[in-house]
ZADO-1210 file (C-alpha; in nm, 4 decimals, padded with zeros to 6 digits):
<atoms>
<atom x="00.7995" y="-00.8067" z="01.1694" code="UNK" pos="1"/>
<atom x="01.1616" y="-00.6479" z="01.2379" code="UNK" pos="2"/>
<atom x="01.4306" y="-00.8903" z="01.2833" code="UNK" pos="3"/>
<atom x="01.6154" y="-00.8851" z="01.6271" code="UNK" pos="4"/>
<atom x="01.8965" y="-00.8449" z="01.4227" code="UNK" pos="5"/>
<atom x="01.7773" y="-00.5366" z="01.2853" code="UNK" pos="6"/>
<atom x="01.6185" y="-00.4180" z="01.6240" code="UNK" pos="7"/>
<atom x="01.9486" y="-00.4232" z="01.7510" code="UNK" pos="8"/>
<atom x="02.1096" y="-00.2597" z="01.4902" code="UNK" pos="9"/>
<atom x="01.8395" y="-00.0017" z="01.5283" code="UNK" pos="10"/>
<atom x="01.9540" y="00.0809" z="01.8239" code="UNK" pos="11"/>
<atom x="02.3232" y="00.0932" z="01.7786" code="UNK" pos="12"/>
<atom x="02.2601" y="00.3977" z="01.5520" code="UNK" pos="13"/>
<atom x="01.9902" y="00.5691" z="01.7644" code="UNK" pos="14"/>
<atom x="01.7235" y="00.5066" z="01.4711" code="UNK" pos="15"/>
<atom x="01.3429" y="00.4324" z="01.5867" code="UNK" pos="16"/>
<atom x="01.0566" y="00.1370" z="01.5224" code="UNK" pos="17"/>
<atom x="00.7282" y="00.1634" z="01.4107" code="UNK" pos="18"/>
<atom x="00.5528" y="-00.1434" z="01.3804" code="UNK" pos="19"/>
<atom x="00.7839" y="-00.3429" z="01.0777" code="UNK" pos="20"/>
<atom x="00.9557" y="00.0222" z="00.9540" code="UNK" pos="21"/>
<atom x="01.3142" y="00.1417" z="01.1068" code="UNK" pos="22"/>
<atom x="01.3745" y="00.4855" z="01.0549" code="UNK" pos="23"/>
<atom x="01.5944" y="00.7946" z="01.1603" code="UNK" pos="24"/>
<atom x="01.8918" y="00.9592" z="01.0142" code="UNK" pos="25"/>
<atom x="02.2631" y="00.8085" z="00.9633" code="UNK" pos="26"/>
<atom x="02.5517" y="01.0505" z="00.9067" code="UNK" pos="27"/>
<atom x="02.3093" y="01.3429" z="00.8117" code="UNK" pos="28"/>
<atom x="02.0969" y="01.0911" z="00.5669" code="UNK" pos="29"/>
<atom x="01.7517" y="01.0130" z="00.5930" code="UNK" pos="30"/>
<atom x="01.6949" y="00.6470" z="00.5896" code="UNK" pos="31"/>
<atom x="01.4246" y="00.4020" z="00.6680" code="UNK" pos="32"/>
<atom x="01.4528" y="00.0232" z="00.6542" code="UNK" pos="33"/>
<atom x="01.1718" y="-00.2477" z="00.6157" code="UNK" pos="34"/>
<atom x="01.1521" y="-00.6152" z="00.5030" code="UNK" pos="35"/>
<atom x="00.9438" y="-00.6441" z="00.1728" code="UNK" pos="36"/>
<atom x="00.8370" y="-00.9763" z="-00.0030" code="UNK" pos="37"/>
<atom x="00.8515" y="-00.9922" z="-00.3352" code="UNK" pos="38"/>
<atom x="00.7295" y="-01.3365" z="-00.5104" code="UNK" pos="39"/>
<atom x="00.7788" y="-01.5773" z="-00.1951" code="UNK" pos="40"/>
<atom x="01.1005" y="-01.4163" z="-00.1524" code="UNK" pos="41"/>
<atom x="01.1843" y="-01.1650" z="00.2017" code="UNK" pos="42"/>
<atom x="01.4442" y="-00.9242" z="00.1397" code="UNK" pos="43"/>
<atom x="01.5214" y="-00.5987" z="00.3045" code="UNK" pos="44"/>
<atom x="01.4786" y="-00.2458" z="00.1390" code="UNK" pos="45"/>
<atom x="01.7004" y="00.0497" z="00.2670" code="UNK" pos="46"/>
<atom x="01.5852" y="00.3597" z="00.1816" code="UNK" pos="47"/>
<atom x="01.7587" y="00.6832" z="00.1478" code="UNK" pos="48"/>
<atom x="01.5995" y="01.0138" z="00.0547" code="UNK" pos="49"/>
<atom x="01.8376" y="01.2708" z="-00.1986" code="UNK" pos="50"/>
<atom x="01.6915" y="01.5966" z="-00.3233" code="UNK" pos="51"/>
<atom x="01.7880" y="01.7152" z="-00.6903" code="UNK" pos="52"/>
<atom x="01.7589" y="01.3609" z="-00.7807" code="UNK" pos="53"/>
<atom x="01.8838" y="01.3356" z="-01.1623" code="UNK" pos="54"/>
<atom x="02.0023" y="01.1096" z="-01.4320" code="UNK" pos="55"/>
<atom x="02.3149" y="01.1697" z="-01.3769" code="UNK" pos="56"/>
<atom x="02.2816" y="01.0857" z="-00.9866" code="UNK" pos="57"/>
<atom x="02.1272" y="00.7626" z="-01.0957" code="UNK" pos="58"/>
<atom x="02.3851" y="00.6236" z="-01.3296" code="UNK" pos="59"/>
<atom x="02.6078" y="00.6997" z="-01.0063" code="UNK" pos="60"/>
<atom x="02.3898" y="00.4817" z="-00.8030" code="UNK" pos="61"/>
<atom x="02.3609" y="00.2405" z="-01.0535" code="UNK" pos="62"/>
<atom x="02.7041" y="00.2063" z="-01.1354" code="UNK" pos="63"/>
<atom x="02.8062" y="00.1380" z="-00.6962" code="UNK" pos="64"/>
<atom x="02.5301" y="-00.1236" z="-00.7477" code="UNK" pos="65"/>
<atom x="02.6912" y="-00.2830" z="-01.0329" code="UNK" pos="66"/>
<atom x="02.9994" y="-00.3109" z="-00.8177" code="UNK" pos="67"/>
<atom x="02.9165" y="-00.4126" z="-00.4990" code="UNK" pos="68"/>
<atom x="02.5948" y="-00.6367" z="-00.5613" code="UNK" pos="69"/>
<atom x="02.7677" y="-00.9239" z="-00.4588" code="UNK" pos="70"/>
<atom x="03.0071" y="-00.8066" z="-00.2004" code="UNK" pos="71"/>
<atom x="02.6597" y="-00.6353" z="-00.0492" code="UNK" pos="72"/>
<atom x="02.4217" y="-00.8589" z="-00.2169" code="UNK" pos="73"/>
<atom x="02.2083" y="-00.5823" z="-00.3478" code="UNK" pos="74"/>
<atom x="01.9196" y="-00.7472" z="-00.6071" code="UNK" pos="75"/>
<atom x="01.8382" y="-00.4074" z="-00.7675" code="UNK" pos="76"/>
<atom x="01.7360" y="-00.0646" z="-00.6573" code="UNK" pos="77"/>
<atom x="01.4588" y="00.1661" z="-00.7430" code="UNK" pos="78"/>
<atom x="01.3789" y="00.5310" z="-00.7625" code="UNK" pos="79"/>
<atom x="01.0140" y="00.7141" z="-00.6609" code="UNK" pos="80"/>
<atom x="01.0715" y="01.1107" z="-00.6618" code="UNK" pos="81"/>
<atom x="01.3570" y="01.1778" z="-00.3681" code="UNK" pos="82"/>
<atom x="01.3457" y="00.8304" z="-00.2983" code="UNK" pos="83"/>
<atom x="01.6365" y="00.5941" z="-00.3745" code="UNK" pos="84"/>
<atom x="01.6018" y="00.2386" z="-00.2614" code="UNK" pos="85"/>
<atom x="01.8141" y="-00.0442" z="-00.2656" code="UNK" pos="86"/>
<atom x="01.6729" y="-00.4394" z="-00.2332" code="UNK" pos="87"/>
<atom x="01.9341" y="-00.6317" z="-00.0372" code="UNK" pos="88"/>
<atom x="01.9506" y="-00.9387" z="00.1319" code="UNK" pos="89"/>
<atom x="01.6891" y="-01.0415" z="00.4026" code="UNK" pos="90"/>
<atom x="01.8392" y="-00.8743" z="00.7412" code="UNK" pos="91"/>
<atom x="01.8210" y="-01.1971" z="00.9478" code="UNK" pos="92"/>
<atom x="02.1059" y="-01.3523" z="00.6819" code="UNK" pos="93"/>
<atom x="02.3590" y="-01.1113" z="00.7231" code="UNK" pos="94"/>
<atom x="02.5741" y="-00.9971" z="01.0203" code="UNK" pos="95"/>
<atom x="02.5395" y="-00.6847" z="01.1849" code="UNK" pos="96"/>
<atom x="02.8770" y="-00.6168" z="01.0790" code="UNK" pos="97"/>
<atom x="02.8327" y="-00.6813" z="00.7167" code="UNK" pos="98"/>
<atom x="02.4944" y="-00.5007" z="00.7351" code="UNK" pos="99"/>
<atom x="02.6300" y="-00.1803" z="00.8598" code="UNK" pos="100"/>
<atom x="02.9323" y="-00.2463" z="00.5986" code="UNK" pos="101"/>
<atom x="02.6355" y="-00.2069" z="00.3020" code="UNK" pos="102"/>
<atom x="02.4864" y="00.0887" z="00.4960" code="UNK" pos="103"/>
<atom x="02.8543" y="00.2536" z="00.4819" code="UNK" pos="104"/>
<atom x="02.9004" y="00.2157" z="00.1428" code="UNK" pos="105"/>
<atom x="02.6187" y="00.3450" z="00.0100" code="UNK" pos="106"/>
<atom x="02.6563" y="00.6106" z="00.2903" code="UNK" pos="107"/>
<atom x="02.9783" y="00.6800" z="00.1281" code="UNK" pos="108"/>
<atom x="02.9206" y="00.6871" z="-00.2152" code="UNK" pos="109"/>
<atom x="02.6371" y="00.9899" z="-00.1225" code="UNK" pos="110"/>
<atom x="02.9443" y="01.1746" z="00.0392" code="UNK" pos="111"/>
<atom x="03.1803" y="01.1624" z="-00.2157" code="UNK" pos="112"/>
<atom x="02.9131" y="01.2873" z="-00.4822" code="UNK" pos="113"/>
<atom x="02.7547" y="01.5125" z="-00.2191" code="UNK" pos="114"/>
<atom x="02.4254" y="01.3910" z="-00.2364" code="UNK" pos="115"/>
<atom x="02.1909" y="01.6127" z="-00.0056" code="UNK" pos="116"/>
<atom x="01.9302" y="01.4520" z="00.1854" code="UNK" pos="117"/>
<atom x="01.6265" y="01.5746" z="00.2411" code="UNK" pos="118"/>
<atom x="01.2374" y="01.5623" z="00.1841" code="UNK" pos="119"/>
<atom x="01.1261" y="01.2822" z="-00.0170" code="UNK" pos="120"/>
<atom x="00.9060" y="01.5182" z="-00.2207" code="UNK" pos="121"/>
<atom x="01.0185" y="01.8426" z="-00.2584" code="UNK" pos="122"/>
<atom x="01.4335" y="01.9456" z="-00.2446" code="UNK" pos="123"/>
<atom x="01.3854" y="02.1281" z="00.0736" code="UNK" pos="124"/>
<atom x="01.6316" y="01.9805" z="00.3478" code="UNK" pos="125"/>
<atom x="01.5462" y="02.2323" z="00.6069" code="UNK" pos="126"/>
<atom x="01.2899" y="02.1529" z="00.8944" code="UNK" pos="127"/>
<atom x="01.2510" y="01.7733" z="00.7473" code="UNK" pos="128"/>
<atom x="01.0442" y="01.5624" z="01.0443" code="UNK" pos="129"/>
<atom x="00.9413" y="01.1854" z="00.9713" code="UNK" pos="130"/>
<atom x="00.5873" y="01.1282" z="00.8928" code="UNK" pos="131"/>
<atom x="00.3475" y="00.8357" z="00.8098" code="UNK" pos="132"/>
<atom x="00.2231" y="00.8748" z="00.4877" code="UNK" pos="133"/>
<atom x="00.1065" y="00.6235" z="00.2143" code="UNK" pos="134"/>
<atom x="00.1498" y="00.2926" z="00.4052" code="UNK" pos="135"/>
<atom x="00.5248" y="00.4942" z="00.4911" code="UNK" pos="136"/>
<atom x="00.7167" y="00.6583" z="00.6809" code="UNK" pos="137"/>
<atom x="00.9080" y="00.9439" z="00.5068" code="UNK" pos="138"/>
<atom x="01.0596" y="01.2470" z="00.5532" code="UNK" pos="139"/>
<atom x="00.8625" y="01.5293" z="00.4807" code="UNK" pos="140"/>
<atom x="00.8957" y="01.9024" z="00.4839" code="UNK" pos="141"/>
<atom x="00.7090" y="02.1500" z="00.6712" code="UNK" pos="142"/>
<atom x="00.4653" y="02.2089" z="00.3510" code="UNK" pos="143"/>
<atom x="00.4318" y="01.8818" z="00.2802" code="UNK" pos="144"/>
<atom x="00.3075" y="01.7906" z="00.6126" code="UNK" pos="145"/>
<atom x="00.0964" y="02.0681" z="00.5998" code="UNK" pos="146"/>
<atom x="-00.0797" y="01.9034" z="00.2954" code="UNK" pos="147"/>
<atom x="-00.1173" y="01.6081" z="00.4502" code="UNK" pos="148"/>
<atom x="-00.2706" y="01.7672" z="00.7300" code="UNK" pos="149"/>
<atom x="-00.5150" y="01.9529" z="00.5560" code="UNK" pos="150"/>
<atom x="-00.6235" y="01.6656" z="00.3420" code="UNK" pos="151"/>
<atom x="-00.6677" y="01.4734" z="00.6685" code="UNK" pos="152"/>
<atom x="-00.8746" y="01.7345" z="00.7420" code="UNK" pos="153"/>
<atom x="-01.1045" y="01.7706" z="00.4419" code="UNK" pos="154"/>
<atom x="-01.1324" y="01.3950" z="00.4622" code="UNK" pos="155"/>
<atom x="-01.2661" y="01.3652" z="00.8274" code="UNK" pos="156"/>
<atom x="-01.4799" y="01.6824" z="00.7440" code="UNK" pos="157"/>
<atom x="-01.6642" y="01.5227" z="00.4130" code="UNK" pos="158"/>
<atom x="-01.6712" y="01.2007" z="00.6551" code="UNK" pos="159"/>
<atom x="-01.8932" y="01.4008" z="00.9166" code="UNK" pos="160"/>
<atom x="-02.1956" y="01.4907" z="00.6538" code="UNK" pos="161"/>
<atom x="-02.2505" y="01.1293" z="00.5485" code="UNK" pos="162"/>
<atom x="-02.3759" y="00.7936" z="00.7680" code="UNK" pos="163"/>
<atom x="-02.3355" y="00.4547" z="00.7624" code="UNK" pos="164"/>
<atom x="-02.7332" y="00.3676" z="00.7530" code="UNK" pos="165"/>
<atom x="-02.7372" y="00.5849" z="00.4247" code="UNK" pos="166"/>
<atom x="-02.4709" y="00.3926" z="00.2656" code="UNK" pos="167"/>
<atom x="-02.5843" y="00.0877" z="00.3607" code="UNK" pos="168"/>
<atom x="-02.9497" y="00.1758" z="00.2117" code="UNK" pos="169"/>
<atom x="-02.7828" y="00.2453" z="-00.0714" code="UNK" pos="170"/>
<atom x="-02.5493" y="-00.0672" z="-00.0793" code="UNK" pos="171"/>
<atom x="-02.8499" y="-00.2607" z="-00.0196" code="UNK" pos="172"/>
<atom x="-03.0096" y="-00.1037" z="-00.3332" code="UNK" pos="173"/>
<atom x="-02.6757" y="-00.2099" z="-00.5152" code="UNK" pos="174"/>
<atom x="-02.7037" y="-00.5476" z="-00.4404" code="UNK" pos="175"/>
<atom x="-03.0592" y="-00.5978" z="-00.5282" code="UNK" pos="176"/>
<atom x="-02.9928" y="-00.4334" z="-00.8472" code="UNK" pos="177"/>
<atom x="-02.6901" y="-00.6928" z="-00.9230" code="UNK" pos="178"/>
<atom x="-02.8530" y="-00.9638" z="-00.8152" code="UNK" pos="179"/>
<atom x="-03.0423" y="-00.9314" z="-01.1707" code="UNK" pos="180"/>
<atom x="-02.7055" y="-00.9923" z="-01.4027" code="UNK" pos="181"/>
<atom x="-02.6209" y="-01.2849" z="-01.1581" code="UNK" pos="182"/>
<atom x="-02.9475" y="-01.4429" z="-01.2346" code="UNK" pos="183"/>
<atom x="-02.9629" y="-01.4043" z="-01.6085" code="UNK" pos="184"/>
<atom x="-02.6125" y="-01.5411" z="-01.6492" code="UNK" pos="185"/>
<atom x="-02.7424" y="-01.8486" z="-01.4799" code="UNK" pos="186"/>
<atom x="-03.0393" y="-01.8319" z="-01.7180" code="UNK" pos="187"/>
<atom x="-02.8194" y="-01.9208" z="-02.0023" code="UNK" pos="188"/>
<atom x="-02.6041" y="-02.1729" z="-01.8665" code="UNK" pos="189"/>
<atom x="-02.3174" y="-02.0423" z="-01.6703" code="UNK" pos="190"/>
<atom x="-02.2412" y="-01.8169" z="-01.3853" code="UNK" pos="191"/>
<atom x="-02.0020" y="-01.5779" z="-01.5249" code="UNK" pos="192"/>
<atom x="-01.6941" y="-01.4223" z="-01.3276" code="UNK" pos="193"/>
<atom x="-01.8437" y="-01.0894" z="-01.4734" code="UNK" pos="194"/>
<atom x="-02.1696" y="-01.1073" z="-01.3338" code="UNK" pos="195"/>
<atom x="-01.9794" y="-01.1112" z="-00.9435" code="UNK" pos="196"/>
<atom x="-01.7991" y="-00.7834" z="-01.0542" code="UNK" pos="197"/>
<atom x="-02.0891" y="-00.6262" z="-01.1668" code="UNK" pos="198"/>
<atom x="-02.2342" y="-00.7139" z="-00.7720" code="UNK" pos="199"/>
<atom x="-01.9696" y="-00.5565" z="-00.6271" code="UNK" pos="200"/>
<atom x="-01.9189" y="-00.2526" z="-00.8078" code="UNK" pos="201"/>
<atom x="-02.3086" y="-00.2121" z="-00.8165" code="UNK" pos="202"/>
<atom x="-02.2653" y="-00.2621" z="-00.4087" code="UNK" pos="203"/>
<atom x="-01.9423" y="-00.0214" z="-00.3462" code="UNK" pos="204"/>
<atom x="-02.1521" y="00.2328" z="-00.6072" code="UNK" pos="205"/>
<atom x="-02.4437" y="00.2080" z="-00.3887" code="UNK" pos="206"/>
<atom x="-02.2693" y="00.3052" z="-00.0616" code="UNK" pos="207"/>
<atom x="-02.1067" y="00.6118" z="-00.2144" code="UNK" pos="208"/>
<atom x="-02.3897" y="00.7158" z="-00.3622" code="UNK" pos="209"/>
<atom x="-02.5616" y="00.6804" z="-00.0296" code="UNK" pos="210"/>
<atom x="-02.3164" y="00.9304" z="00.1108" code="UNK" pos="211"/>
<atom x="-02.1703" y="00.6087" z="00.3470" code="UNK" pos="212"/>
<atom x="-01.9292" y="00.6716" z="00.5551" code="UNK" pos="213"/>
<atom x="-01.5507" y="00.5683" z="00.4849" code="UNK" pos="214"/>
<atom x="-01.3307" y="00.3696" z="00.6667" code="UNK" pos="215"/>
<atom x="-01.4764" y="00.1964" z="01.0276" code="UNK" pos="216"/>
<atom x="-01.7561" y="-00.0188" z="00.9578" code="UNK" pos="217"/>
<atom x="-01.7466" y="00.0334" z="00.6058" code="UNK" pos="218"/>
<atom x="-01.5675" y="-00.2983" z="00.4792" code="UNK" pos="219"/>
<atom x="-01.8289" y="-00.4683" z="00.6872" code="UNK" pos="220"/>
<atom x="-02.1141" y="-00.3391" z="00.5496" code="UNK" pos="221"/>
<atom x="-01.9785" y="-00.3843" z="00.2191" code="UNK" pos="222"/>
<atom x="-01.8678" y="-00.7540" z="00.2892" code="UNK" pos="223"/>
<atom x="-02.2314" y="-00.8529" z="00.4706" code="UNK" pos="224"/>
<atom x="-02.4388" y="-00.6817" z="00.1466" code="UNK" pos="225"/>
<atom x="-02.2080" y="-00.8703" z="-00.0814" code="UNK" pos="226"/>
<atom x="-02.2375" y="-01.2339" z="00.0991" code="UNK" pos="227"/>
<atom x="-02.6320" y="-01.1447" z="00.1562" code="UNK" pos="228"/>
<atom x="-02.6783" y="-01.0864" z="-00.2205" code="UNK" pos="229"/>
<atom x="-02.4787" y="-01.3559" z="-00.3258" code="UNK" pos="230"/>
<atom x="-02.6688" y="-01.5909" z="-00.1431" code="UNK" pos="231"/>
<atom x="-03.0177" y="-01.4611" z="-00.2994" code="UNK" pos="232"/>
<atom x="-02.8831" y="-01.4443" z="-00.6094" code="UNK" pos="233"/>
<atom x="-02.8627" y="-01.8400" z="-00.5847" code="UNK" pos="234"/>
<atom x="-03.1640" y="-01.8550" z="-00.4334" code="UNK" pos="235"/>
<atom x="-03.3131" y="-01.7425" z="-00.7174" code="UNK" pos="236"/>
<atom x="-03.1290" y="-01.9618" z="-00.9219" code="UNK" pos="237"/>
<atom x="-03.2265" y="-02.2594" z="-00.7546" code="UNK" pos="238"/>
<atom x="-03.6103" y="-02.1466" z="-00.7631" code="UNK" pos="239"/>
<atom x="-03.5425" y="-02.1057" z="-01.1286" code="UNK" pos="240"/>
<atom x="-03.4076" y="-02.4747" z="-01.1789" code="UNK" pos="241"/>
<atom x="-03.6093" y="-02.6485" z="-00.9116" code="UNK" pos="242"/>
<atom x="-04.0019" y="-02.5270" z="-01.0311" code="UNK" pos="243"/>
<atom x="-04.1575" y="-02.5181" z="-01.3674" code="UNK" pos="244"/>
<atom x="-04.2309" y="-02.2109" z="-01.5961" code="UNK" pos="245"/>
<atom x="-04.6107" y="-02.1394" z="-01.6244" code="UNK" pos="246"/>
<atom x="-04.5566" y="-02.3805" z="-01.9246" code="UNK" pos="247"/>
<atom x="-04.4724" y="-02.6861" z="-01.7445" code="UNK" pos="248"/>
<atom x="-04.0969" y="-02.6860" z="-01.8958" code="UNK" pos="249"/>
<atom x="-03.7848" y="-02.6967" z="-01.6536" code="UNK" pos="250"/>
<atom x="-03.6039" y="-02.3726" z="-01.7036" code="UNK" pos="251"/>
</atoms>
C-alpha cells in the first residue's frame, strides 16, 4: 500500500500509481518506487533504469552509496540488467524533503557521470513507454513490448485448445495415483512430508497433461483435488488401522 507520504510526493513530480508501484520519469530518468519487505522489515526501493550498465558504472554507484548511506539511509542496492536499485528507508519515516533530497542525489550522481536512462532490457532510450511486466512496472522499448505482446499472445492462443474438465480429469487421475505413496508411508509407520509432494506434483502433472487450462479456475481445481485426495488418502489409512487383515492381525 503507498504511503500518503509518498502519494503526495507522487504528485509533486507528476509521477503515476498503480496499485503499491509509483512510477514516471524525474529529470529525464526512469524511476519507479515501491515498498518491499524484507525479513519483517518495510523499506522502500527506488529504482532507476541506466543503459550500458558496466563495472565501472557500478563501483560509481557503489562508491555514492558508501557515502551517503547514512545521510540517505540507503541499506544496500542491487543491480538486474538496466536496473539499478537502491533499498532505503521505509517512505512513511522520512520527510518529503529529505526524501526528495535522496532522490536528488542519486539523480545527481547519474548527471555528473552521464548515465543514460533508458529500457530496462535493452540500451535503447528511444520510444521507452512503461509497461507491467513480471509482477513490475518497467520501462520497456518498442521491441520489447512487442515480445511481450506476442508471448501474451501465444499464451492465450495455447490457452484456447485446452479445458478445464480435461485437466481436471486428469488432476483427478493424479490424485488417485498419489494417494498410493500416501498410503504405503502410513503402512510402515509414518506419514512422510515426501509422500504430500509426490500428491501434488502427481496432481499439477495430471492437469497439464490433461491439457487444463491456466490461470482462472485453475488454482481451484488444483486446491479441491488436493484436499479431496488428502482426505481419502486417510481414509484409507484409517480402514487400514481400524479392520483386520484376512489374517485376523491389526495392520
Amino acid at each position: 500500500m503507498i504511503s500518503i507520504k509518498l502519494k503526495s510526493y507522487a504528485k509533486e513530480h507528476g509521477l503515476l500509481t498503480n496499485r503499491d508501484i509509483v512510477y514516471g520519469v524525474i529529470e529525464g530518468y526512469h524511476v519507479s518506487i515501491d515498498r518491499v519487505s524484507n525479513n519483517g522489515h518495510v523499506c522502500t526501493l527506488i529504482n532507476f533504469y541506466i543503459v550500458n550498465l558496466d563495472d565501472t558504472m557500478k563501483a560509481q554507484i557503489d562508491n555514492f552509496v558508501q557515502v551517503y548511506k547514512d545521510e540517505y539511509k540507503i541499506f544496500g542496492v542491487t543491480y538486474s540488467s538496466n536496473m539499478v536499485s537502491f533499498a532505503t528507508r521505509e517512505m512513511a519515516y522520512d520527510t518529503k524533503i529529505k526524501f526528495d533530497d535522496k532522490v536528488r542525489g542519486i539523480l545527481n550522481l547519474f548527471k555528473e557521470n552521464l548515465f543514460v536512462s533508458g529500457c530496462a532490457y535493452t540500451n535503447e532510450t528511444n520510444n521507452i513507454e512503461f509497461v507491467f511486466a513480471n509482477g513490475m512496472i518497467i520501462p520497456a522499448s518498442e521491441s520489447i513490448i512487442s515480445k511481450f505482446v506476442e508471448k501474451s499472445k501465444n499464451q492465450s492462443t495455447n490457452n484456447q485448445d485446452k479445458s478445464y474438465i480435461t485437466g481436471t480429469i486428469g488432476a483427478a487421475i493424479g490424485g488417485i495415483i498419489g494417494i498410493i505413496p500416501w498410503v504405503l508411508f502410513a503402512m510402515i509407520g509414518y506419514i512422510s512430508a515426501i509422500s504430500g509432494l509426490a500428491m501434488g506434483w502427481l496432481i499439477k502433472t495430471g492437469y497439464d497433461k490433461g491439457k487444463g487450462k491456466t490461470g482462472g479456475l485453475q488454482f481451484p481445481i488444483l486446491v479441491t483435488i488436493l484436499v479431496i485426495a488428502t482426505y481419502l488418502g486417510d481414509y484409507g489409512i484409517s480402514i487400514l488401522f481400524c479392520y483386520p487383515d484376512v489374517y485376523g492381525r491389526r495392520i
